[in-house]
C-alpha positions in Angstrom: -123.0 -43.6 10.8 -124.0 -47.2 11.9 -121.4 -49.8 13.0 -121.6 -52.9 10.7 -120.0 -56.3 12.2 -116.9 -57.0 9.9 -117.2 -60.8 10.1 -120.9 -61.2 9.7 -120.9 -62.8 6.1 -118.7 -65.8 6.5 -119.5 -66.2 10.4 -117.1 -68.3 12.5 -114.2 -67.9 9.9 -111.0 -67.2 10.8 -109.7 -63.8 9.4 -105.8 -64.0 8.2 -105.5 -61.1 10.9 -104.7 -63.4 14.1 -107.0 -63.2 16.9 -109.6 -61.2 14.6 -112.7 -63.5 13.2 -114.0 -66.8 14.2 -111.8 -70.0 15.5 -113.0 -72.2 12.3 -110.0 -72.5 9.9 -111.1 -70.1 6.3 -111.2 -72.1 2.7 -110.0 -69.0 1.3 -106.2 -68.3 3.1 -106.3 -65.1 1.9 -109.8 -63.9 4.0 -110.1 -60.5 6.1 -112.7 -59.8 6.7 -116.6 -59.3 4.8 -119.8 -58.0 6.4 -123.1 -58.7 5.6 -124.9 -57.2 2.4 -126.7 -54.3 3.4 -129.8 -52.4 2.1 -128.4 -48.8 1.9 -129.9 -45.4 1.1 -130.2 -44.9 -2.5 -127.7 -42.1 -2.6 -123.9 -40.9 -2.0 -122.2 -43.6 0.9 -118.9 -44.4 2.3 -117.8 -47.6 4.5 -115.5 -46.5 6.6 -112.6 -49.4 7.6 -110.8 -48.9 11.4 -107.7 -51.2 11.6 -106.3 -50.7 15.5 -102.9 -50.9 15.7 -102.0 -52.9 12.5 -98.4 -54.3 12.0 -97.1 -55.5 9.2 -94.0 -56.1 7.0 -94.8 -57.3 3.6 -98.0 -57.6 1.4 -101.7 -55.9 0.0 -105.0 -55.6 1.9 -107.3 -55.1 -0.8 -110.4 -53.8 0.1 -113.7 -54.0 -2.0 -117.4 -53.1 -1.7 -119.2 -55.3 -3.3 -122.5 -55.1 -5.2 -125.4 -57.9 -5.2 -128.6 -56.7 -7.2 -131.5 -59.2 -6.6 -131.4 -62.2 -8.5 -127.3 -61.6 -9.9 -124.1 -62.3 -8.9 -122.2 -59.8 -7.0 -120.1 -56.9 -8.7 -117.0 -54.4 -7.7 -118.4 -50.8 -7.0 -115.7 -49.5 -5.3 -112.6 -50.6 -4.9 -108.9 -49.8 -3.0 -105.6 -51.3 -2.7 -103.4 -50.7 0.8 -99.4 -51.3 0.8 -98.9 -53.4 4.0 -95.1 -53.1 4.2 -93.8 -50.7 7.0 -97.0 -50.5 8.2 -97.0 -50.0 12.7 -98.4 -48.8 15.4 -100.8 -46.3 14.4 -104.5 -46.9 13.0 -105.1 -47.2 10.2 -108.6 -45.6 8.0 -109.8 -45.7 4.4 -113.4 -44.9 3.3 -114.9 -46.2 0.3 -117.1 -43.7 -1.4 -119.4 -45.2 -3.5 -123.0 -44.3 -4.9 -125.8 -46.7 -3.7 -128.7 -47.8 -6.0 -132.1 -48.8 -4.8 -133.1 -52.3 -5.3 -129.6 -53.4 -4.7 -127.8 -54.6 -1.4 -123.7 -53.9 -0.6 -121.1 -55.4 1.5 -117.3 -54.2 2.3 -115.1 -57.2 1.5 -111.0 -57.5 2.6 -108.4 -60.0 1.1 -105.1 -60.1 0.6 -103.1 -60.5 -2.2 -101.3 -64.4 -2.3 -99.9 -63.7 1.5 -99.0 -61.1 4.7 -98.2 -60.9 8.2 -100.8 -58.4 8.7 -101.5 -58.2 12.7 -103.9 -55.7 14.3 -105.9 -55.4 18.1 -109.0 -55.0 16.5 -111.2 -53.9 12.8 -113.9 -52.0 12.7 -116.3 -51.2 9.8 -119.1 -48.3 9.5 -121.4 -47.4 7.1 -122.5 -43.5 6.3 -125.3 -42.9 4.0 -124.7 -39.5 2.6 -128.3 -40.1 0.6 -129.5 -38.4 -2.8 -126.2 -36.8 -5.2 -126.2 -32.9 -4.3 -127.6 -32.7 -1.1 -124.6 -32.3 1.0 -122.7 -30.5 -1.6 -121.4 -27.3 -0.3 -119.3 -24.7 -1.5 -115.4 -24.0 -1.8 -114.4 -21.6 1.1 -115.0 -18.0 -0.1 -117.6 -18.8 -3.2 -120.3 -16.0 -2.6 -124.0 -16.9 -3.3 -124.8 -16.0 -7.7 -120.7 -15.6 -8.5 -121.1 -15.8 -12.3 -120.2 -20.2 -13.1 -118.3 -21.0 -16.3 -120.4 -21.9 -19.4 -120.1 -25.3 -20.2 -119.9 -24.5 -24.1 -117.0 -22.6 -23.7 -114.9 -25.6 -23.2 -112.7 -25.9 -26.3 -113.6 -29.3 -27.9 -111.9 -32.1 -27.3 -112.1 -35.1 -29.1 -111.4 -39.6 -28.3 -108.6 -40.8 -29.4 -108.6 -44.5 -30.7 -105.1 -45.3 -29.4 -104.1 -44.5 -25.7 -100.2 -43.6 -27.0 -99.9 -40.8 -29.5 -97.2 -41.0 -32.1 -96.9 -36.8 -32.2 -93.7 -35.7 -31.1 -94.6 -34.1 -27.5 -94.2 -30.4 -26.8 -95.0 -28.2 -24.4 -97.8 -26.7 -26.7 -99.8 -29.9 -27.3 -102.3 -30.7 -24.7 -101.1 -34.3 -24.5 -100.1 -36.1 -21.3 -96.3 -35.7 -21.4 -93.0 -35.9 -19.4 -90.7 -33.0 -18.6 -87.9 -32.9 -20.7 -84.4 -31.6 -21.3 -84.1 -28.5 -23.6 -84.0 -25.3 -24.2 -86.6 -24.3 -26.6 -89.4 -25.6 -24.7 -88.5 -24.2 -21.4 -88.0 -20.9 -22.8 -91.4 -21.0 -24.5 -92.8 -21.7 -21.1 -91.1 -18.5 -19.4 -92.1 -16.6 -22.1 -95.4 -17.4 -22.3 -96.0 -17.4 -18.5 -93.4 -15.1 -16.7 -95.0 -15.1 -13.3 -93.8 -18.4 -12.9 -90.7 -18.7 -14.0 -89.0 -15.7 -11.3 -85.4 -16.0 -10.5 -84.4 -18.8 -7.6 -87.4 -21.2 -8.8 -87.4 -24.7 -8.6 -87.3 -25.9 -12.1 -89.3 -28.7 -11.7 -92.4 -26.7 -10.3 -91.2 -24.2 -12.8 -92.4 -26.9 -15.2 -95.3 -28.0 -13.6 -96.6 -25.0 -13.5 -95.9 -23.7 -16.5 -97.6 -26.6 -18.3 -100.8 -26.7 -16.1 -101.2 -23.7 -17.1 -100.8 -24.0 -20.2 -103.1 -27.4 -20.3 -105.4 -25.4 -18.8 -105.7 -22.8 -21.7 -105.2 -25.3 -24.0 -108.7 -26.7 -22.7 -110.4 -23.7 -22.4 -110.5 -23.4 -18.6 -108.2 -20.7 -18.4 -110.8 -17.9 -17.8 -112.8 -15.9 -15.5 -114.7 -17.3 -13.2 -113.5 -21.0 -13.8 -113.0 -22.6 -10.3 -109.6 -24.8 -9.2 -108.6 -26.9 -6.9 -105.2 -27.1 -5.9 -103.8 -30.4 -4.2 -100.5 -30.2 -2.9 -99.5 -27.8 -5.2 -99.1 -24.3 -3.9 -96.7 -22.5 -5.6 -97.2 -19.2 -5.3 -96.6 -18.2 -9.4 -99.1 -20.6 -10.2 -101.6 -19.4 -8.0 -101.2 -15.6 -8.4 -101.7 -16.6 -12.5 -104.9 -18.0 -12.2 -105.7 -15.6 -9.5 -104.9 -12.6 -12.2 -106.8 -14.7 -15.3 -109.6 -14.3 -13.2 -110.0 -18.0 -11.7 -111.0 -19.0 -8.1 -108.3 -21.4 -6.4 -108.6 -23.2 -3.4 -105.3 -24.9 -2.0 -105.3 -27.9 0.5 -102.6 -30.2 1.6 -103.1 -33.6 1.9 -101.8 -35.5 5.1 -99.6 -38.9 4.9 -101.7 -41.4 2.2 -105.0 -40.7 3.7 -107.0 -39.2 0.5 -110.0 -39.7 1.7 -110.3 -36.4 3.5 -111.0 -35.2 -0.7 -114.0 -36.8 -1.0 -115.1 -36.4 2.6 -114.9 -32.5 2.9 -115.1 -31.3 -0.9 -117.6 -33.8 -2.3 -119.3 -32.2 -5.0 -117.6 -28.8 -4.6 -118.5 -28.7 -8.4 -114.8 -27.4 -9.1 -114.1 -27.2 -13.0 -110.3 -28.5 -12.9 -107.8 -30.0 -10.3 -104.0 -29.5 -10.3 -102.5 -32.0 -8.3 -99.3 -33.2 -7.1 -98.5 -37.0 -6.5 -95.6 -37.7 -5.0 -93.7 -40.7 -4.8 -95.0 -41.8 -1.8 -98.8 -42.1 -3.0 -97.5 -44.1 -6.2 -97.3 -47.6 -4.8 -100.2 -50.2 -6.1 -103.6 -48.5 -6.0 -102.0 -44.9 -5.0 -102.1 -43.3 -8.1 -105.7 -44.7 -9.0 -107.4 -43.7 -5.4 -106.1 -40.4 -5.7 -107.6 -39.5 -9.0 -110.8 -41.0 -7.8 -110.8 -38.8 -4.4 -110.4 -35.5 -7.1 -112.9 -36.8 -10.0 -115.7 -36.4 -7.1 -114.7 -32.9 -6.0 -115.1 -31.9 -10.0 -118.2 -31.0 -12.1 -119.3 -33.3 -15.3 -117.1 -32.3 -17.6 -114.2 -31.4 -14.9 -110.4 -31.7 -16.1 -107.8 -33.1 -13.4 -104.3 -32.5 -14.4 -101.7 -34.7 -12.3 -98.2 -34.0 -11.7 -96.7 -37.3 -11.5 -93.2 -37.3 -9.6 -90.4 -39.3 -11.0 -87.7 -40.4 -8.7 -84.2 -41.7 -10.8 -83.1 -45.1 -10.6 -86.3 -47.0 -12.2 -86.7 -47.9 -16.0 -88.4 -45.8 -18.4 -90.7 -48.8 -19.2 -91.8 -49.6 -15.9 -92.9 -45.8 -15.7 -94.9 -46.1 -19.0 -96.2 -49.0 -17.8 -97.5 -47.7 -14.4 -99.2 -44.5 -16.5 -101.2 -47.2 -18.8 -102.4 -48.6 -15.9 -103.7 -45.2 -14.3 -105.1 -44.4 -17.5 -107.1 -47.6 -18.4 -108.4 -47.7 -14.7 -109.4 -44.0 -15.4 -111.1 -45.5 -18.4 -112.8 -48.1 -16.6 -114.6 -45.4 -14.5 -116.5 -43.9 -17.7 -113.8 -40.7 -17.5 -111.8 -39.8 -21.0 -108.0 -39.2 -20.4 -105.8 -37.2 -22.7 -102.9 -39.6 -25.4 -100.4 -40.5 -23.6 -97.1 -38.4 -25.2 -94.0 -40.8 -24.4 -90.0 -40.1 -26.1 -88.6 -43.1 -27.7 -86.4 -45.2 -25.7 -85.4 -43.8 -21.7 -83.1 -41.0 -22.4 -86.1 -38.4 -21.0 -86.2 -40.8 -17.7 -84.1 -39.7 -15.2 -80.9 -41.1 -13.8 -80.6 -42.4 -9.9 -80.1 -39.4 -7.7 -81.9 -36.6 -10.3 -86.0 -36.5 -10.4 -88.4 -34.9 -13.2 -92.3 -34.7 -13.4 -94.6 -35.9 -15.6 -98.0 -34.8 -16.4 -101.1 -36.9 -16.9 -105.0 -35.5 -17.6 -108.1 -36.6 -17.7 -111.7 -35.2 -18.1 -114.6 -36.7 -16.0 
């Protein structure tokens, strides 16, 4: 880990954090902070962001690290977005995994979006070079040394899709991105079709989620003996007694506040062949949604699934929820990763009314 100076690109400028920076009034109102292009270890690396004691009541710190290859202009390689309001007191980290290429020099750049009151004691930035892909993977907690791996070619085949919103009526039954809905048949099916699950007193939304991971998860063809998970957040005990039965390995780990980054810090190439996570509401806001998937994708092998249960909390619109889900998706897209048709109901009778909540899941294949 080597400390990098935060304000060494655009020296004397004032940063938009007061007190932070130089004393010479920025062009650029919105300026943070930006170190100094770095040559870096062609490899795995994070840049590592300390804010000490920020306060703040409104606005977005985005956060990029930026690519220059000789002789170009620069480029996003990695990229986060953090929700200032409420933000006190305590400090405040985010790393930025990214993959470093030889021949190419990379700097962690701070903005913020149109405005903020963003205050803070102090900002430091470090850099970690992890070096070449694979050589600080490790393994999940318990996998023993030649456990049989699943066969890639046993993944049922799964083909693009030329339009991101599929015109199919959704069911439970149809491996297609899809909300939780209101009736009978479908839910039954479900219980029926996994009964571990569904036991008396359970909570019908992770009833549902449950129930259709699982069945997502057959539907893909990762529903089989020795196929690894990885369970974010989501550790209900029918679920995981299903998979432990169908012969899977699961690993469960709760995440902490917003900070995601502990993913991709302590399961980095675990080499896991699907992901059932939970985001709550709270990890939803501008950026959430997107960082979270990242954190996952890198925990995954190649051809990986993540399935996400996406918490709905009442009192939005239907179309601001689609909305938010396109915009996951085509970021998802944007990586180089394929993500299952989005199944959306006509009009916002499925969308839940102020006061009631419902899921809805989302998937994607690295």
């Amino acid at each position: 880990m080597r400390p990098v100076d935060p304000f060494s690109f655009f020296v004397g400028h004032e940063s938009i954090i007061a007190g932070l920076g130089g004393s010479t009034p920025s062009p650029d109102h919105r300026y943070c902070f930006h170190t100094n292009y770095l040559d870096i270890v062609p490899g795995r690396a994070v840049f590592h962001l300390t804010i000490h004691r920020p306060r703040a009541s409104f606005g977005e710190l985005n956060i990029r690290v930026m690519a220059l290859p000789s002789g170009r202009d620069a480029t996003v390689a990695a990229s986060l977005v953090i929700d200032l309001e409420g933000v006190e007191a305590h400090d405040l980290h985010r790393g930025l995994r990214f993959l470093a290429v030889e021949g190419v020099k990379y700097a962690l750049f701070g903005f913020v979006n149109d405005s903020a009151d963003l205050k803070a004691e102090a900002l430091d930035v470090a850099l970690e070079e992890l070096g070449p892909a694979h050589s600080h993977a490790k393994p999940a907690a318990g996998d023993e040394a030649g456990q049989p791996r699943l066969a890639r070619s046993d993944l049922k085949s799964t083909s693009s899709a030329r339009r991101l919103l599929a015109e199919q009526v959704p069911t439970p039954d149809l491996p297609f991105a899809q909300p939780m809905q209101k009736y009978c048949d479908a839910m039954n099916l479900l219980a029926t079709r996994w009964p571990l699950v569904g036991v008396d007193g359970s909570n019908t939304l992770d009833h549902w989620s449950s129930c259709m991971a699982l069945q997502m998860l057959e539907s893909v063809g990762l529903f089989v003996p020795a196929s690894r998970g990885l369970l974010v957040d989501m550790a209900h005990a029918g679920l995981v007694e299903t998979l432990k039965l169908g012969g899977c390995s699961v690993d469960l780990i709760q995440l902490d506040a917003k900070d995601v980054d502990f993913l991709a810090l302590n399961y980095l190439e675990a080499d896991y062949d699907f992901a059932v996570v939970t985001a709550a509401q709270k990890r939803q806001a501008a950026g959430g949604l997107e960082s979270l998937c990242e954190r996952v994708m890198e925990c995954l092998v190649k051809v990986g699934f993540i399935l996400m249960i996406v918490e709905i909390e009442g009192g939005g619109t239907a179309a601001a929820f689609r909305n938010r889900m396109q915009q996951l998706s085509l970021h998802c897209i944007g990586q180089g990763h394929d993500v299952m048709q989005l199944a959306l109901p006509n009009g916002d009778r499925w969308y839940p009314q102020a006061g009631s909540a419902s899921r809805f899941m989302w998937i994607a294949r690295k």
